[in-house]
N, CA, C and O atoms as CSV, one atom per row, in Angstrom:
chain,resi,resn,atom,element,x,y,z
A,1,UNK,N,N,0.848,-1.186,0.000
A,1,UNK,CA,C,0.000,0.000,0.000
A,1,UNK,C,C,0.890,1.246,0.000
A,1,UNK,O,O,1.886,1.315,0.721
A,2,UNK,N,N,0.532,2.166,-0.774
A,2,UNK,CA,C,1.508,3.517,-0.866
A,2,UNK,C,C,0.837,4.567,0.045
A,2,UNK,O,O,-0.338,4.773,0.350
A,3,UNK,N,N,1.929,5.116,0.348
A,3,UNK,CA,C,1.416,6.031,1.757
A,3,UNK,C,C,1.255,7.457,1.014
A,3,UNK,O,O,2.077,8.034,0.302
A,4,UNK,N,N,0.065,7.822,1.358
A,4,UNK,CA,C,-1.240,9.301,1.192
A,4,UNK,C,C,0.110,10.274,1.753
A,4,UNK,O,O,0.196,10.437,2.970
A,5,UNK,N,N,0.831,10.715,1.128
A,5,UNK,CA,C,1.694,11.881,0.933
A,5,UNK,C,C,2.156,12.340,-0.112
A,5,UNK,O,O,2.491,11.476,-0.922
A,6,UNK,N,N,2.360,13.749,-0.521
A,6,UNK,CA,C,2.845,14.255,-1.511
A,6,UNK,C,C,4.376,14.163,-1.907
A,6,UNK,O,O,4.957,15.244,-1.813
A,7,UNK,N,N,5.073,13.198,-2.289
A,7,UNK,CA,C,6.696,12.432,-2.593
A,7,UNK,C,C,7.395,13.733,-3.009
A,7,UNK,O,O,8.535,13.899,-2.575
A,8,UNK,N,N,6.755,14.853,-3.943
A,8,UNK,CA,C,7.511,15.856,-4.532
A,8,UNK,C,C,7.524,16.650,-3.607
A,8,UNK,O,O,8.195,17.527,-4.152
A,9,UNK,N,N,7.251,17.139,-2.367
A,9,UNK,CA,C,7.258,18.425,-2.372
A,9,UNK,C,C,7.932,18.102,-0.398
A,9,UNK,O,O,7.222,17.789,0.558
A,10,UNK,N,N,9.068,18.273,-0.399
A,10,UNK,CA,C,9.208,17.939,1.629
A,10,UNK,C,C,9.636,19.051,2.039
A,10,UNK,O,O,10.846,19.217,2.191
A,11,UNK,N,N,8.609,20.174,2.340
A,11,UNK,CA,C,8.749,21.243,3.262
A,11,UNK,C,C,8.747,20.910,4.304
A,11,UNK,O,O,7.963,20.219,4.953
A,12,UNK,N,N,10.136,21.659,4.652
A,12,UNK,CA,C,10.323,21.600,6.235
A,12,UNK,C,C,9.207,21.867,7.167
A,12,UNK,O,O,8.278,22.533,6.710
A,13,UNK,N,N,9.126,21.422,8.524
A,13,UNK,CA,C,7.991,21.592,9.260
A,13,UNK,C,C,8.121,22.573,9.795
A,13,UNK,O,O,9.335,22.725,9.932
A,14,UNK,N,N,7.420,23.672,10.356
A,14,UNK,CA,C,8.001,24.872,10.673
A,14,UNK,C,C,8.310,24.739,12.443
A,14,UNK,O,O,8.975,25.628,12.976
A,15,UNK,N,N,7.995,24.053,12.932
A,15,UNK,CA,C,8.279,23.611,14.125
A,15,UNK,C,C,9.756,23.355,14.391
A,15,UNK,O,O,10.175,23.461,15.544
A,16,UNK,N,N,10.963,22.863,12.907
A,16,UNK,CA,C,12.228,22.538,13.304
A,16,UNK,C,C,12.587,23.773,12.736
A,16,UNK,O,O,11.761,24.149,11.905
A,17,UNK,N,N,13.401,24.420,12.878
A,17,UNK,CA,C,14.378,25.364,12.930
A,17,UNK,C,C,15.789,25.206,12.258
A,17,UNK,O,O,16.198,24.050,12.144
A,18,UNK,N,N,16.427,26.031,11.889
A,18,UNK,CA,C,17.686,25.916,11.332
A,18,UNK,C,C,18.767,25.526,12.307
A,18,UNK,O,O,19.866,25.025,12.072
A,19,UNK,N,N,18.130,25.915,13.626
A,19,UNK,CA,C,19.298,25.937,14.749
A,19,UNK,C,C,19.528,24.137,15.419
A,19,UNK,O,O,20.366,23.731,16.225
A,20,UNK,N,N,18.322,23.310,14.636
A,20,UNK,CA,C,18.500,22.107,14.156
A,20,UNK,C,C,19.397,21.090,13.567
A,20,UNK,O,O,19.906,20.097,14.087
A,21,UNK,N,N,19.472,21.530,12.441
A,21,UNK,CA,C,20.549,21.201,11.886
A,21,UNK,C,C,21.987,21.269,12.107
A,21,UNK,O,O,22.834,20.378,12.179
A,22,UNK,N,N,22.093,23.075,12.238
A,22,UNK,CA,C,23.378,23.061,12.863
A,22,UNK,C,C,23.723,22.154,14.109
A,22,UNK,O,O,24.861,21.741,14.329
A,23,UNK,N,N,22.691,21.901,14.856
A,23,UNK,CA,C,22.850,20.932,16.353
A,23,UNK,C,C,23.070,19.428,16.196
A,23,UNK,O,O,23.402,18.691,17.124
A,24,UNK,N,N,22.853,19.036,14.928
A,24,UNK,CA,C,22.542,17.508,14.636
A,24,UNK,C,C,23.316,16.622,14.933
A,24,UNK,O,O,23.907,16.488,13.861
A,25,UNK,N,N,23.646,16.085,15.441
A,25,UNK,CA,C,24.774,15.015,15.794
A,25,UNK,C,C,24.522,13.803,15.038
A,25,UNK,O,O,23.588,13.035,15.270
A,26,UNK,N,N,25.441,13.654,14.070
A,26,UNK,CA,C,25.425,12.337,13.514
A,26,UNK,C,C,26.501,11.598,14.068
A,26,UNK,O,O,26.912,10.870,13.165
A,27,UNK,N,N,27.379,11.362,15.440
A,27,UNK,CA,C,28.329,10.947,15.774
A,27,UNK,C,C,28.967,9.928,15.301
A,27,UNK,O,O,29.815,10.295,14.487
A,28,UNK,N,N,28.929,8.675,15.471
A,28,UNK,CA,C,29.933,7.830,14.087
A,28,UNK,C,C,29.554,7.497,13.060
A,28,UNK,O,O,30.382,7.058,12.262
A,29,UNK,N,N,27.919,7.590,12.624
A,29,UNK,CA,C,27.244,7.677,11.733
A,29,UNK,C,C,27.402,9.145,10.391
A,29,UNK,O,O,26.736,9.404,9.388
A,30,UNK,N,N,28.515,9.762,10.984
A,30,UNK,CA,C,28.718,11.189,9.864
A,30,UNK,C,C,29.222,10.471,8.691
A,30,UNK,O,O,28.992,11.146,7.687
A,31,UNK,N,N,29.805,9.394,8.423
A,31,UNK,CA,C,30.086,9.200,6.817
A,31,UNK,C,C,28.820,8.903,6.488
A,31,UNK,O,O,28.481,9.425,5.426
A,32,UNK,N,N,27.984,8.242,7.024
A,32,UNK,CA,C,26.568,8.225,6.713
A,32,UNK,C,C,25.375,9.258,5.558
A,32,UNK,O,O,24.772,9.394,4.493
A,33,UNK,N,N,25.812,9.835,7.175
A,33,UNK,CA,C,24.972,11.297,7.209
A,33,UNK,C,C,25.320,11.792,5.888
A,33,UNK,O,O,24.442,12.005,5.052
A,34,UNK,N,N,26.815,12.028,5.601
A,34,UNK,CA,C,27.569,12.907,4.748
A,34,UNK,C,C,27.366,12.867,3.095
A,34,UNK,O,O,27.987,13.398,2.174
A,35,UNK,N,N,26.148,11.945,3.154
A,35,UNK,CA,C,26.150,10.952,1.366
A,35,UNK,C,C,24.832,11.722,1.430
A,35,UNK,O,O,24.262,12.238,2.391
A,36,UNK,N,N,24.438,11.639,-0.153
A,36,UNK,CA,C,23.094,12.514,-0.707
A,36,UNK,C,C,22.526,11.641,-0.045
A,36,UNK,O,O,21.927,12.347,0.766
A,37,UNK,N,N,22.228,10.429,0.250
A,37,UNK,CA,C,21.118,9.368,0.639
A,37,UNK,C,C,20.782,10.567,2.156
A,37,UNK,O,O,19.819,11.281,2.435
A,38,UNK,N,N,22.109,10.298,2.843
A,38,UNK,CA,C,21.872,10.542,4.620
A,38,UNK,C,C,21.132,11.978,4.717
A,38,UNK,O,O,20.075,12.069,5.342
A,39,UNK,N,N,21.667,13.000,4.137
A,39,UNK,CA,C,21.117,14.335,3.784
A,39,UNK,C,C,19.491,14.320,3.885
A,39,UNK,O,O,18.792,14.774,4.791
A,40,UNK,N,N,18.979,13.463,2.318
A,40,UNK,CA,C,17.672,13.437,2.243
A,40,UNK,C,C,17.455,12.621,2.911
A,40,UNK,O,O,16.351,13.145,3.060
A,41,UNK,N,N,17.395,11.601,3.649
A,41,UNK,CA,C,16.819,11.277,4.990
A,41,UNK,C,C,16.662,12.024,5.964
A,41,UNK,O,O,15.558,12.164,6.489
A,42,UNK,N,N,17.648,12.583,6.340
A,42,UNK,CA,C,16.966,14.231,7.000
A,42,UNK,C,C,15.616,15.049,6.846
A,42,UNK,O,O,14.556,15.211,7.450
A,43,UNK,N,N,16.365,15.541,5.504
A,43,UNK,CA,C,15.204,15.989,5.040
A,43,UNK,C,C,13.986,15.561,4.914
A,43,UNK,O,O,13.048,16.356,4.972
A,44,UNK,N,N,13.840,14.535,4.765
A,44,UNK,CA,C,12.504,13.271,4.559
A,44,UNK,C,C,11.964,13.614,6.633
A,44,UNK,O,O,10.958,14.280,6.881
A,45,UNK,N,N,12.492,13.258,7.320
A,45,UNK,CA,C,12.475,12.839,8.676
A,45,UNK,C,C,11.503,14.435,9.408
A,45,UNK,O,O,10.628,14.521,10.270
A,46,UNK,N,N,12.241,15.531,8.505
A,46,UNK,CA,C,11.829,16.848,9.065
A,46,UNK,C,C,11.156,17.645,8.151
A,46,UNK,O,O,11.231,18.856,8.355
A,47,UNK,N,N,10.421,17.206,7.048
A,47,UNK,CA,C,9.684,17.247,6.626
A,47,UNK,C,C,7.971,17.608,7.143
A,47,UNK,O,O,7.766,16.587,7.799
A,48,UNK,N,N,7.243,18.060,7.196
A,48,UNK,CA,C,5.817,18.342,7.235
A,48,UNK,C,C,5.263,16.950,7.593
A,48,UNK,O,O,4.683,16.606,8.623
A,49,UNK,N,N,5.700,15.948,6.068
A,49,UNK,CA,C,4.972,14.447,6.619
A,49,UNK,C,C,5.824,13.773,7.424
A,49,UNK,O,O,5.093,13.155,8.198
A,50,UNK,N,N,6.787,13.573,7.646
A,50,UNK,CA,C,7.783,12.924,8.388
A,50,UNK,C,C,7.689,13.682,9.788
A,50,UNK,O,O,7.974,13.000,10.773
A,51,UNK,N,N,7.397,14.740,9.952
A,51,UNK,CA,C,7.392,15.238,11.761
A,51,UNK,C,C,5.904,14.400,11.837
A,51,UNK,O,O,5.874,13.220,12.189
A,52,UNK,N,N,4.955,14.985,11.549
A,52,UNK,CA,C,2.991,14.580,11.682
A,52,UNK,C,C,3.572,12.933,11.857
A,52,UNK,O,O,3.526,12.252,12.882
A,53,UNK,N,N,4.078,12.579,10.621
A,53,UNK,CA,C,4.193,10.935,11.515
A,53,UNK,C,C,4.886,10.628,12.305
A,53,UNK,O,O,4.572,9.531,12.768
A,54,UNK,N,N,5.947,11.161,12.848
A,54,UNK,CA,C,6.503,10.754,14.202
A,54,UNK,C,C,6.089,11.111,14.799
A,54,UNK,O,O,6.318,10.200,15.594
A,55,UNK,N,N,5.434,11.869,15.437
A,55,UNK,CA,C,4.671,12.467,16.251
A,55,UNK,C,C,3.073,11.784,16.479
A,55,UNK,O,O,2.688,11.308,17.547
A,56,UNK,N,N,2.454,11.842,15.518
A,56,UNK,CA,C,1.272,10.509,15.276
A,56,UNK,C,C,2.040,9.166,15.752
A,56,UNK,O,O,1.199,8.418,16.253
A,57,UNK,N,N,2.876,8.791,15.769
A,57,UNK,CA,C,3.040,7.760,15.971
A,57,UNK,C,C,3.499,7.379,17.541
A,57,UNK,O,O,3.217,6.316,18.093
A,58,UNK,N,N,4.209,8.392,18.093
A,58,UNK,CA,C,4.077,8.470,19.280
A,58,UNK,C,C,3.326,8.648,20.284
A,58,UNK,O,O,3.373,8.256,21.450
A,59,UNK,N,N,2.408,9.481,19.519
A,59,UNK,CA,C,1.197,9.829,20.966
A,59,UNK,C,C,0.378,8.768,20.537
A,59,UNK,O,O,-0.154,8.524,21.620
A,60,UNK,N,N,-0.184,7.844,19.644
A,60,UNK,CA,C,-0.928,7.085,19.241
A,60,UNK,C,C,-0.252,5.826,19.806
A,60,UNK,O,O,-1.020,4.888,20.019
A,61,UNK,N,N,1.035,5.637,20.083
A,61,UNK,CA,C,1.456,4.352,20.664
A,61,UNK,C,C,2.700,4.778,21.676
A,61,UNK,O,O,3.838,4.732,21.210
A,62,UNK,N,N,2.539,5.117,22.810
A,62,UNK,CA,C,3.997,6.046,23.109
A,62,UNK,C,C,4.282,4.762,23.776
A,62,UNK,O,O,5.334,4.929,24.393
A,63,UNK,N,N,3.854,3.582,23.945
A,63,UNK,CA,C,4.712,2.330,24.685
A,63,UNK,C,C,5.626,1.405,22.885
A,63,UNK,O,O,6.075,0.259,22.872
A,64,UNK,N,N,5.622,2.082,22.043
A,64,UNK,CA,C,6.203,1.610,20.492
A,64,UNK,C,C,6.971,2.260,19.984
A,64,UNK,O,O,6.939,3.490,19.986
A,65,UNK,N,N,7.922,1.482,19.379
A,65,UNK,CA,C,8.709,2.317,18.170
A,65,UNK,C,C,8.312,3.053,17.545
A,65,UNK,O,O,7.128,2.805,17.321
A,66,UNK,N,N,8.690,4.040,17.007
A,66,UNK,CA,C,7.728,5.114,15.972
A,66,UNK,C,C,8.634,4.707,14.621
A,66,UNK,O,O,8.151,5.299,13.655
A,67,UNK,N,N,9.618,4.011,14.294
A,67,UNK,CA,C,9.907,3.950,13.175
A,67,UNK,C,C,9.077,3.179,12.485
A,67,UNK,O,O,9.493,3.615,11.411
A,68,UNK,N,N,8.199,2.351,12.133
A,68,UNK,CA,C,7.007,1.643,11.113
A,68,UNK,C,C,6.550,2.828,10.406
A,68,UNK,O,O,6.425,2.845,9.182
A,69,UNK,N,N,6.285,3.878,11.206
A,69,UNK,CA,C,5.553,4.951,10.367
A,69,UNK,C,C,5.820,5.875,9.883
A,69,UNK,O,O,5.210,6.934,9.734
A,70,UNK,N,N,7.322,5.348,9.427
A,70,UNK,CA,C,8.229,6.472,8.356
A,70,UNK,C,C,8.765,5.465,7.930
A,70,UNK,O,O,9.865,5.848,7.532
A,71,UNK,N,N,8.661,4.220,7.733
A,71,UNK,CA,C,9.255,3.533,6.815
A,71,UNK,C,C,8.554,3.357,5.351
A,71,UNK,O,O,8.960,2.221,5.109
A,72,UNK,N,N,8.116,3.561,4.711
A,72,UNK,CA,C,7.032,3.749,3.291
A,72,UNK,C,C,7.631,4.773,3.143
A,72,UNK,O,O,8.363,4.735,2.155
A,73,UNK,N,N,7.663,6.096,3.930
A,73,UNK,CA,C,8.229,7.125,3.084
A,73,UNK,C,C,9.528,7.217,2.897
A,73,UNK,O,O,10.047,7.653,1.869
A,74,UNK,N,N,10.146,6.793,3.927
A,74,UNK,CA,C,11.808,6.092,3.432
A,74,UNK,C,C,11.979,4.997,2.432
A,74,UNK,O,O,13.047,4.784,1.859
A,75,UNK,N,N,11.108,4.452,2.282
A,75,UNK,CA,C,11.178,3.711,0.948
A,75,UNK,C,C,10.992,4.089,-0.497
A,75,UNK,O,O,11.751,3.996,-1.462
A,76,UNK,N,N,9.658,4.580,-0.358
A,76,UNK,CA,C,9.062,5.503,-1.165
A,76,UNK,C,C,10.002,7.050,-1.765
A,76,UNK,O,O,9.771,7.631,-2.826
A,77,UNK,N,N,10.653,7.288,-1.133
A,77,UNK,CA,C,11.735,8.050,-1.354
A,77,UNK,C,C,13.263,8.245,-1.815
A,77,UNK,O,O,13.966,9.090,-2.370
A,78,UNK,N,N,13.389,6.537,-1.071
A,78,UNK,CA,C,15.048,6.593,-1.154
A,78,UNK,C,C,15.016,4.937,-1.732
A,78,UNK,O,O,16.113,4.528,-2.113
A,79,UNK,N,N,14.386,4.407,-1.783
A,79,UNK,CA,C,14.415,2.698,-1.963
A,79,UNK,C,C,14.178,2.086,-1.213
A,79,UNK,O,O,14.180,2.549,-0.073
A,80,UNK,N,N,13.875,0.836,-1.416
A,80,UNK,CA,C,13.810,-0.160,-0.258
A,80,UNK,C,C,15.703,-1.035,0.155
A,80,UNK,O,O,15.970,-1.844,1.043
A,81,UNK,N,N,16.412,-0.563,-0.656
A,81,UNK,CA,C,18.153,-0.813,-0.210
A,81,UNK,C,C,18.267,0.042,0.966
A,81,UNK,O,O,18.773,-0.257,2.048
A,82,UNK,N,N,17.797,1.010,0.658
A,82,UNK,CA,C,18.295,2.067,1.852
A,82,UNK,C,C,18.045,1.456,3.429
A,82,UNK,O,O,18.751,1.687,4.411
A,83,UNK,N,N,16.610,0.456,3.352
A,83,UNK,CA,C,16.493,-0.455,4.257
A,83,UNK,C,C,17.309,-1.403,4.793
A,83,UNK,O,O,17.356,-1.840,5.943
A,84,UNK,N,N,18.026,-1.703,3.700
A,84,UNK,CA,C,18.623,-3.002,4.135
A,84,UNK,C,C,20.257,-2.545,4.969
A,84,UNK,O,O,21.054,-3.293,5.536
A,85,UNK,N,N,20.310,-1.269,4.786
A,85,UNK,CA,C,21.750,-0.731,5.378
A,85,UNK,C,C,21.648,-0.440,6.868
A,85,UNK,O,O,20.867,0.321,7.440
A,86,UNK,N,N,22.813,-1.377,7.477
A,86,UNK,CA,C,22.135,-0.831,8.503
A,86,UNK,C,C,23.131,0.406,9.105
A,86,UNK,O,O,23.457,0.416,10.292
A,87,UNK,N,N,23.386,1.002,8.556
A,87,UNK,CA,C,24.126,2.184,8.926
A,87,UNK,C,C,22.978,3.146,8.776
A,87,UNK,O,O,22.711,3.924,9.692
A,88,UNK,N,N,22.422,3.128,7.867
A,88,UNK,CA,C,21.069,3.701,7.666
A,88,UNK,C,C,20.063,3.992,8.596
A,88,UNK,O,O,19.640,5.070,9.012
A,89,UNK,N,N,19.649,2.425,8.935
A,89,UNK,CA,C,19.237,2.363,9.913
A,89,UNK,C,C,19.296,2.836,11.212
A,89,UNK,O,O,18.334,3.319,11.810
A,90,UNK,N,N,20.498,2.692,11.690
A,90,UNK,CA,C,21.118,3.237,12.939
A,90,UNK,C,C,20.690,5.228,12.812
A,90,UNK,O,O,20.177,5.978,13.642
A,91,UNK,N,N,21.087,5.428,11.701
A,91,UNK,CA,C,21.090,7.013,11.418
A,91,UNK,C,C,19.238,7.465,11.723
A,91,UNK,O,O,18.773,8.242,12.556
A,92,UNK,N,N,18.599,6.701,10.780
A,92,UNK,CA,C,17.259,6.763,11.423
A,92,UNK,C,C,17.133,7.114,12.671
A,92,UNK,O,O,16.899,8.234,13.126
A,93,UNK,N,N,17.337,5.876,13.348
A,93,UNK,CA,C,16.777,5.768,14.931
A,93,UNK,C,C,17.775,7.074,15.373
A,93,UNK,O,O,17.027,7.904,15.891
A,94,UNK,N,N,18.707,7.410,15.370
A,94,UNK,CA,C,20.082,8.789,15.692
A,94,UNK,C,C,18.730,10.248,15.649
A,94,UNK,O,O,18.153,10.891,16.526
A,95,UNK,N,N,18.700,10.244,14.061
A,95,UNK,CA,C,17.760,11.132,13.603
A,95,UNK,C,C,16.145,11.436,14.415
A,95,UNK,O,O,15.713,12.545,14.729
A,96,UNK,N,N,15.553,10.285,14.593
A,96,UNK,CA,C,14.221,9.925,15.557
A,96,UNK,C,C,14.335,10.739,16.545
A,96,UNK,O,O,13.527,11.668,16.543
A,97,UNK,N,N,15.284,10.681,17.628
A,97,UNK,CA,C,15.558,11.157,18.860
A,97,UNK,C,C,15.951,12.409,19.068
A,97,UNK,O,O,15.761,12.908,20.177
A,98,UNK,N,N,16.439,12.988,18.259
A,98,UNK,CA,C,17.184,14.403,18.277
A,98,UNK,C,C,15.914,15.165,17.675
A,98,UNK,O,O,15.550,16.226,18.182
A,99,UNK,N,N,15.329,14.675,16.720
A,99,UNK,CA,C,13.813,14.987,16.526
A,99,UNK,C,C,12.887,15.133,17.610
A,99,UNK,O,O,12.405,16.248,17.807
A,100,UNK,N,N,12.599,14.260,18.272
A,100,UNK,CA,C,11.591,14.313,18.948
A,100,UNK,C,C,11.972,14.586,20.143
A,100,UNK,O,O,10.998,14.496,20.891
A,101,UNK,N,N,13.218,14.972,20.877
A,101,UNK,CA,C,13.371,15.916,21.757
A,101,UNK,C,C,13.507,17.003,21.496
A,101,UNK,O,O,13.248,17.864,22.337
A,102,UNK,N,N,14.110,17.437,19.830
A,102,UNK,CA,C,13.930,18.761,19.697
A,102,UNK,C,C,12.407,19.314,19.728
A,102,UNK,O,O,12.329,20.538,19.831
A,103,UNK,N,N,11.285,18.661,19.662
A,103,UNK,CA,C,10.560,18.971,19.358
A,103,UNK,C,C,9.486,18.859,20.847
A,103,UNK,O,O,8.258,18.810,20.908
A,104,UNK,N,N,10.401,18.848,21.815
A,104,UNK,CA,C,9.402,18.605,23.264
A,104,UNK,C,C,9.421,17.361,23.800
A,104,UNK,O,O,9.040,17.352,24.971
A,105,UNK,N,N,9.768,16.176,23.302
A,105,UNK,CA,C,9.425,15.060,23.276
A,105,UNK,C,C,10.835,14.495,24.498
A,105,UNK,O,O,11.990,14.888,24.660
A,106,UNK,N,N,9.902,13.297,25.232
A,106,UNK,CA,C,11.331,12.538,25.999
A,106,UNK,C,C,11.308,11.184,25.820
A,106,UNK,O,O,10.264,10.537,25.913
A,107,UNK,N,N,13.090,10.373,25.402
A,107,UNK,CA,C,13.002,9.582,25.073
A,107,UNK,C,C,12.892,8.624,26.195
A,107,UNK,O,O,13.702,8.847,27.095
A,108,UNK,N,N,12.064,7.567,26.385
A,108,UNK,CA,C,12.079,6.616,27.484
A,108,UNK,C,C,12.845,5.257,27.209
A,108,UNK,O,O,12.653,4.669,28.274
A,109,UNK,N,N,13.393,4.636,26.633
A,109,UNK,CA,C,13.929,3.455,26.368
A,109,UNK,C,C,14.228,3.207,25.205
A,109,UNK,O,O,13.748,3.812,24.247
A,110,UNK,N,N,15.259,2.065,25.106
A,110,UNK,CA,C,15.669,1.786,23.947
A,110,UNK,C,C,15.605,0.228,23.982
A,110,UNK,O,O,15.232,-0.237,25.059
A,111,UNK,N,N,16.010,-0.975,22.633
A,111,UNK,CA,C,15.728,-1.795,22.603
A,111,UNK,C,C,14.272,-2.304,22.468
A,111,UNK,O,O,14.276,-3.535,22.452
A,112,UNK,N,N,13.059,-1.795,22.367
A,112,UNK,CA,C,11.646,-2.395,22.141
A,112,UNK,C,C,11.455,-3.265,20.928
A,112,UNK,O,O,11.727,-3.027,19.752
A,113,UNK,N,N,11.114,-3.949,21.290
A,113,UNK,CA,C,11.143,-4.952,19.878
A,113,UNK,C,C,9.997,-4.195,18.923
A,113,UNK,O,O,9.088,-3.527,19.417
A,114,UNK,N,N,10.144,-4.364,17.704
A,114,UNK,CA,C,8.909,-4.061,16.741
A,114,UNK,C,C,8.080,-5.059,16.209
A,114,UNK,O,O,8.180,-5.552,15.086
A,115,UNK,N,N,7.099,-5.382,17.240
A,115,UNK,CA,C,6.136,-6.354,16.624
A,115,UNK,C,C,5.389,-6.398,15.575
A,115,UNK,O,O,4.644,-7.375,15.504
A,116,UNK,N,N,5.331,-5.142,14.182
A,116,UNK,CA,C,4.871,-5.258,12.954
A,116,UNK,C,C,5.782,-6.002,11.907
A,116,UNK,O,O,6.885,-6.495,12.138
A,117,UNK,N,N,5.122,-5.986,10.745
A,117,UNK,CA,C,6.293,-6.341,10.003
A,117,UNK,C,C,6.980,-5.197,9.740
A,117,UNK,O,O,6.398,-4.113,9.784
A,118,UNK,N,N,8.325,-5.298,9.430
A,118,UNK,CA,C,9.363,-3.492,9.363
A,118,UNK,C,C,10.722,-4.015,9.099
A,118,UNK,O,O,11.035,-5.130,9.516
A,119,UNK,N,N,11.396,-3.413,8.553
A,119,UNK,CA,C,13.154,-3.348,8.358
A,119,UNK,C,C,13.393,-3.470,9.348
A,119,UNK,O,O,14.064,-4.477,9.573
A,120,UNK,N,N,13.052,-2.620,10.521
A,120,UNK,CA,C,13.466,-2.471,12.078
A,120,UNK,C,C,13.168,-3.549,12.671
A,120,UNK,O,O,12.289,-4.219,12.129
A,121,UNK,N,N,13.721,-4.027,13.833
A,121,UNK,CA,C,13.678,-4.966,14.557
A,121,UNK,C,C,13.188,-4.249,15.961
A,121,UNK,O,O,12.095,-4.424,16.499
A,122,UNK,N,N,14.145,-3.490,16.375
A,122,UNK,CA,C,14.200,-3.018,18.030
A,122,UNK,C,C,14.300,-1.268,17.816
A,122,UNK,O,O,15.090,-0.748,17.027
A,123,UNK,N,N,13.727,-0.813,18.333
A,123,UNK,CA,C,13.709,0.543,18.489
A,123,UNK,C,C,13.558,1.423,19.929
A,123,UNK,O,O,13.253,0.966,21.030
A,124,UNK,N,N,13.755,2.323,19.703
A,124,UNK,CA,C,13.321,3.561,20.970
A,124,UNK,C,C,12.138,3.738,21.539
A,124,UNK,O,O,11.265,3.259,20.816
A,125,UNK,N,N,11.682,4.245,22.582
A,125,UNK,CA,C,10.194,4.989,22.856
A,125,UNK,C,C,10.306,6.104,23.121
A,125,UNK,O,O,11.381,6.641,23.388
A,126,UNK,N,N,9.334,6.595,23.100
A,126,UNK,CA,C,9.331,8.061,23.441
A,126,UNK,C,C,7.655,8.663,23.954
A,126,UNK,O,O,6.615,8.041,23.735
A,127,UNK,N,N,7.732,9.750,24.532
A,127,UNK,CA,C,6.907,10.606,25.297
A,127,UNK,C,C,6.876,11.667,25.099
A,127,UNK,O,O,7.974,12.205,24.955
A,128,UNK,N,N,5.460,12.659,24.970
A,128,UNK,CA,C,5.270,13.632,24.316
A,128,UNK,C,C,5.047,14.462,26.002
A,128,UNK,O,O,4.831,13.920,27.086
A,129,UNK,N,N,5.169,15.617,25.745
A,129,UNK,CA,C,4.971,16.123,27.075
A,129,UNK,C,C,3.997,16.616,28.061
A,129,UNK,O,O,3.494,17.620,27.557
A,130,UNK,N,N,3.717,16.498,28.696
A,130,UNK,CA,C,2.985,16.411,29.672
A,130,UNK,C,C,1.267,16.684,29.438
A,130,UNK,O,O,0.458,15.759,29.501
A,131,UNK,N,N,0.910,18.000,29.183
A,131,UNK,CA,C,0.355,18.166,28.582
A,131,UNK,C,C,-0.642,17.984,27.581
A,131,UNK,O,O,-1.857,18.179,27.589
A,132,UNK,N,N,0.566,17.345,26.264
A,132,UNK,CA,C,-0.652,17.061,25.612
A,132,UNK,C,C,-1.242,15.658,25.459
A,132,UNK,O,O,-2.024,15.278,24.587
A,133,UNK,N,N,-0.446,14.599,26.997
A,133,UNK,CA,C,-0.901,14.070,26.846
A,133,UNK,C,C,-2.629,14.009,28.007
A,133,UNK,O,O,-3.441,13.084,27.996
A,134,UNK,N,N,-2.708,15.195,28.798
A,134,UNK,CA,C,-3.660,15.501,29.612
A,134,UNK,C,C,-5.088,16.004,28.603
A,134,UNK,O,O,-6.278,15.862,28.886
A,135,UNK,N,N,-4.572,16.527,27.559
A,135,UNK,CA,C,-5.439,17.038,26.425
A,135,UNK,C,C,-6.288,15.667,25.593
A,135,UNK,O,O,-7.414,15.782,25.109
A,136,UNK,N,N,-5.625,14.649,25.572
A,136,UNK,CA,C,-6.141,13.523,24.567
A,136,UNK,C,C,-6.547,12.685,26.097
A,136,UNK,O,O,-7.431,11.853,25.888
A,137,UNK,N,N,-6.250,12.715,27.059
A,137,UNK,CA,C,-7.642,11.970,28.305
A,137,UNK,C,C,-8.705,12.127,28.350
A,137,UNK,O,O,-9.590,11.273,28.414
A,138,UNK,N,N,-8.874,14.239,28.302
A,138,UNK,CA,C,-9.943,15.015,28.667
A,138,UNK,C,C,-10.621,14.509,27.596
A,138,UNK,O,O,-11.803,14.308,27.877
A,139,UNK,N,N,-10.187,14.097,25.958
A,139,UNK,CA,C,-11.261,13.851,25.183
A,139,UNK,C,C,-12.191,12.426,25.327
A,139,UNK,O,O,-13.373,12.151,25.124
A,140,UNK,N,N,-11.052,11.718,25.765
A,140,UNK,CA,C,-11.565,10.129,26.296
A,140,UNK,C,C,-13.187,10.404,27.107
A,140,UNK,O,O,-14.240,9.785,26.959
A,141,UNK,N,N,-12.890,11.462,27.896
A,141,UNK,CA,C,-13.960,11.345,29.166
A,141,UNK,C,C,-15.369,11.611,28.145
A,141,UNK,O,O,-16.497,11.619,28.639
């Protein structure tokens, strides 16, 4: 199934900032990073659709990996090889975290297995802050 996003067009989300990038730590993963692939994975990751789905994917499962729901558009974008690297990979999950704390978010653990089918095996969790998760109770009631 192809994922309901626009492939041409990855405006930045206005939520990340330039002062982002400059901050990015790709630590032994920089030859990675440093290739057109690693770049536009970035870009893909901080993207408009790539923040909405990490972020959807966290508050919708914050005891789960959030990588399943950027993998289609990492495919869809860069190939399905790009999957099979796992330097790649690693850069992902690198990328995930610096994301979603830049963005408010705290990471709670690492190692979770990914019980869908996915490239990924084991991933991170994470937690959105306080707040909004008091906002999505109040609607429960």
């Amino acid at each position: 199934m192809r994922n309901l996003y626009n492939p041409t067009t990855l405006a930045r989300h206005p939520a990340v900032g330039d002062d982002f990038f400059r901050s990015f730590d790709a630590g032994n993963l920089a030859p990675a990073y440093e290739t057109a692939q690693g770049t536009h994975l970035l870009e893909l990751l901080t993207s408009v659709h790539g923040v909405c789905a990490v972020l959807g994917a966290v508050s919708a499962a914050p005891t789960k990996p959030p990588m399943p729901a950027i993998e289609g558009m990492i495919r869809d974008q860069l190939g399905a090889d790009i999957l099979r690297r796992h330097d790649m990979k690693q850069l992902t999950g690198r990328a995930l975290k610096q994301i979603i704390e830049y963005l408010g978010g705290k990471w709670e653990g690492r190692g979770t297995p990914i019980t869908v089918t996915s490239a990924f095996s084991k991933g991170s969790t994470y937690s959105l802050p306080e707040f909004q998760r008091r906002a999505k109770e109040r609607k429960a009631l």
